[in-house]
Structure formats: structure tokens, C-alpha cells
C-alpha positions in Angstrom: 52.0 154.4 153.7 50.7 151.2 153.0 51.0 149.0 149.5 47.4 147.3 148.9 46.8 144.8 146.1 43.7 144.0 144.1 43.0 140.6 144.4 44.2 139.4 141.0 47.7 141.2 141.7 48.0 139.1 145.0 46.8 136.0 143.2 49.8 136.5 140.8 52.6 137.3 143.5 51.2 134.1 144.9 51.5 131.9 142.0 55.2 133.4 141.5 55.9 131.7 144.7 54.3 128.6 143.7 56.4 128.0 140.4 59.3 128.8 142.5 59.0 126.5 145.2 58.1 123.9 143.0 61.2 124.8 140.9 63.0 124.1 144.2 61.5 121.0 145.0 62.5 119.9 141.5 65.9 120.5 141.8 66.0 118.9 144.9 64.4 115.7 143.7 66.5 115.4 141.0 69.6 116.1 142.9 68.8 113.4 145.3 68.3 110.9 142.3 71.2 111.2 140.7 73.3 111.5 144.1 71.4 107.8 144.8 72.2 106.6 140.9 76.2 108.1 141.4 76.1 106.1 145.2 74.4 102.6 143.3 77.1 102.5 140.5 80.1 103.6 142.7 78.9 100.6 145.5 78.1 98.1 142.7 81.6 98.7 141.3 83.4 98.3 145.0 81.3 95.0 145.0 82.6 94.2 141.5 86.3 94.4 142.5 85.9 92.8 146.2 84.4 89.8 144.2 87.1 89.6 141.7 89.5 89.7 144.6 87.9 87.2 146.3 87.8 85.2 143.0 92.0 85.8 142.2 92.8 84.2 146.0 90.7 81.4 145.5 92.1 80.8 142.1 95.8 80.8 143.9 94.9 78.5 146.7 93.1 75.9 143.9 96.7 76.5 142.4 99.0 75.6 145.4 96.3 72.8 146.3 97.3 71.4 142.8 101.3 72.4 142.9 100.7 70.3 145.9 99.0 67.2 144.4 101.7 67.0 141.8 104.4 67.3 144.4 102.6 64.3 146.0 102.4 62.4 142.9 106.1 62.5 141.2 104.9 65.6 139.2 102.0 63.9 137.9 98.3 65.7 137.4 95.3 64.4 138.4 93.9 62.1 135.3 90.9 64.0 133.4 92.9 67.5 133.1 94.2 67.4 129.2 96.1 69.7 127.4 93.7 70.5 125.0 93.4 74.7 124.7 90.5 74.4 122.9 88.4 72.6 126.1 88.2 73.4 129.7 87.8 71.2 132.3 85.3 73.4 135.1 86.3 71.9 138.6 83.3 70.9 141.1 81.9 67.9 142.1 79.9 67.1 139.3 80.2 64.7 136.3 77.7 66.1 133.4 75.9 69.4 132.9 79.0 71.7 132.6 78.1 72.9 128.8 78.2 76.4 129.2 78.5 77.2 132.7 81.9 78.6 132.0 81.4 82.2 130.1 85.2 83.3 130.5 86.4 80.4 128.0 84.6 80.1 124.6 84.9 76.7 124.1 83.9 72.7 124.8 83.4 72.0 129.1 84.0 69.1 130.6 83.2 68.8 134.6 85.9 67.7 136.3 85.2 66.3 139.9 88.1 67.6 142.2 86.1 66.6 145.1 88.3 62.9 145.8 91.2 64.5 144.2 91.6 67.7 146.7 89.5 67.1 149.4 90.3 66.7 152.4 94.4 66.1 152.0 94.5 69.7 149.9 91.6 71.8 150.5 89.1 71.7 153.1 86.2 72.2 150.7 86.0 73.2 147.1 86.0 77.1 146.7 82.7 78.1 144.9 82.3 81.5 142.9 81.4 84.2 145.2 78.5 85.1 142.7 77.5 81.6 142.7 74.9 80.3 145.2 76.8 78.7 147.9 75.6 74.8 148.0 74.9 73.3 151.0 76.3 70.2 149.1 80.0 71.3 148.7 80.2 68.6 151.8 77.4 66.3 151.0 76.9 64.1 148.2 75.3 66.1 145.5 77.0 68.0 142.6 77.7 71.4 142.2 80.3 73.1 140.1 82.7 75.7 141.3 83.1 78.7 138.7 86.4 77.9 138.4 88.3 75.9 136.0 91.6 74.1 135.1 93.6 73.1 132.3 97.0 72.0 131.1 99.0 74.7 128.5 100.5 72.6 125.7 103.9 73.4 127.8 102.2 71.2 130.5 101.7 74.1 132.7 98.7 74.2 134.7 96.2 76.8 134.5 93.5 77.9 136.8 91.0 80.2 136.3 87.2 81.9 137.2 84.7 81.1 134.6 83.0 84.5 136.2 85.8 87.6 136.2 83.4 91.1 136.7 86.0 94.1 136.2 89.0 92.4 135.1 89.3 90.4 131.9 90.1 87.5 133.1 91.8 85.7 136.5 93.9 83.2 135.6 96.8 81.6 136.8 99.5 79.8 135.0 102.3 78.0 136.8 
């Protein structure tokens, strides 16, 4: 016994099948984008936190390279940090042009070159935001500023922090 179809029956099994794989191929496309969204957010986030980590050790070694200084200096800080809360000063090796480049601290910049105060007796080199583009100048002679900052608490504790925190609020170190 054999099952025949007109050809308007067979032309409607057929385009059954067609919906259906196309269904398939749907939700297979669309599985595959949101698997690459889920992988984008989940690697952007590891990035996130491997920056700020990056960002919180380089915001202790600027710390000890100052602990250091004042050591040195019969508990002095370099001249240019103030104790004002309501500026910052963003460390580098620039003079000018540090209005704004400091989005962690609401308030008036000042640039304060670090460069002959740290370099080479503390640090070996500036540290430089890892979001930042890394200058080629850190050891030449033009400016660049850091993405880090310093201040003095009205206490006279010094304060160090990133001008460029991702997933925490803020890195900042008081000592």
C-alpha cells in the first residue's frame, strides 16, 4: 500500500518543514547572540576589576614612595600638596591642563609634577592609569598626567587616590 499526494498536499508538508527549520535556525541565532552578549559583559566586567586592581597597587606603591619621601625629609611633604579638601592635586609630570581630568573628585585640580620629587630615588617611573594611554614621555621630557591624585586630610594625612575607579567607588588610600 502506497500513500500518494496531490501536488498541493506535498507542497504543504513541504512548507511545514520550511517554517520549521527556519524556526530552528532562529532559535539558534538567537541563542548564539545572547550567549556572545552574556560572554562580552561577563569579560568586560573581569577587565573592569583587573583594572581596578591594577589601579589599588599602584595607588599603594605612590603611597609608600611618599611615606618614604617624608621619612627622608623629617616628616615633611613635598611643597605643592595642600590640605585643602575641596582641591586635588593630580600627580604627573605636568604643570597646567589638569581641569577636569580627574572624574573621581568633584572639585578644583591642580597638576602636581612628581616627576623630580619621586623619580628616580622613589619610583622608577610614574605609574599611569591603566585606562590611560601609556606615554612614551613618562621618561622623556614632555607632560603627561597619571590618573592618580594626592592630597593632605585636614589631619595632615596623606591621601592617594585613582581619578578613574571602574567597579569600585573609589581607590583611595589614607595613611
Amino acid at each position: 500500500m502506497s500513500i500518494e499526494f496531490t501536488e498541493a498536499e506535498g507542497r504543504g508538508i513541504q512548507r511545514r518543514f520550511i517554517c520549521k527549520e527556519l524556526f530552528l535556525y532562529l532559535a539558534v541565532a538567537l541563542l548564539l547572540i545572547s550567549l556572545a552578549v552574556f560572554l562580552f559583559v561577563m569579560v568586560n566586567e573581569y577587565f573592569k576589576t583587573q583594572r581596578d586592581q591594577e589601579r589599588s597597587t599602584e595607588v599603594a606603591v605612590i603611597m609608600d614612595a611618599f611615606a618614604r619621601y617624608q621619612k627622608d625629609h623629617d616628616g615633611i611633604f613635598p611643597e605643592g600638596i595642600d590640605d585643602d579638601f575641596s582641591t586635588v592635586q593630580v600627580l604627573g609630570k605636568a604643570k597646567a591642563n589638569c581641569d577636569g581630568v580627574c572624574p573621581a573628585f568633584a572639585s578644583n585640580y591642580f597638576c602636581f609634577d612628581a616627576h623630580p620629587v619621586l623619580v628616580p630615588e622613589y619610583l622608577t617611573e610614574i605609574p599611569v592609569d591603566p585606562k590611560l594611554p601609556a606615554p612614551a614621555s613618562v621618561v622623556g621630557d614632555e607632560a603627561f598626567l597619571s590618573g592618580y591624585y594626592v592630597n593632605k586630610t585636614i589631619s595632615g594625612q596623606l591621601m592617594v587616590g585613582s581619578c578613574f575607579a571602574e567597579k569600585e567607588r573609589s581607590i583611595l588610600v589614607v595613611e
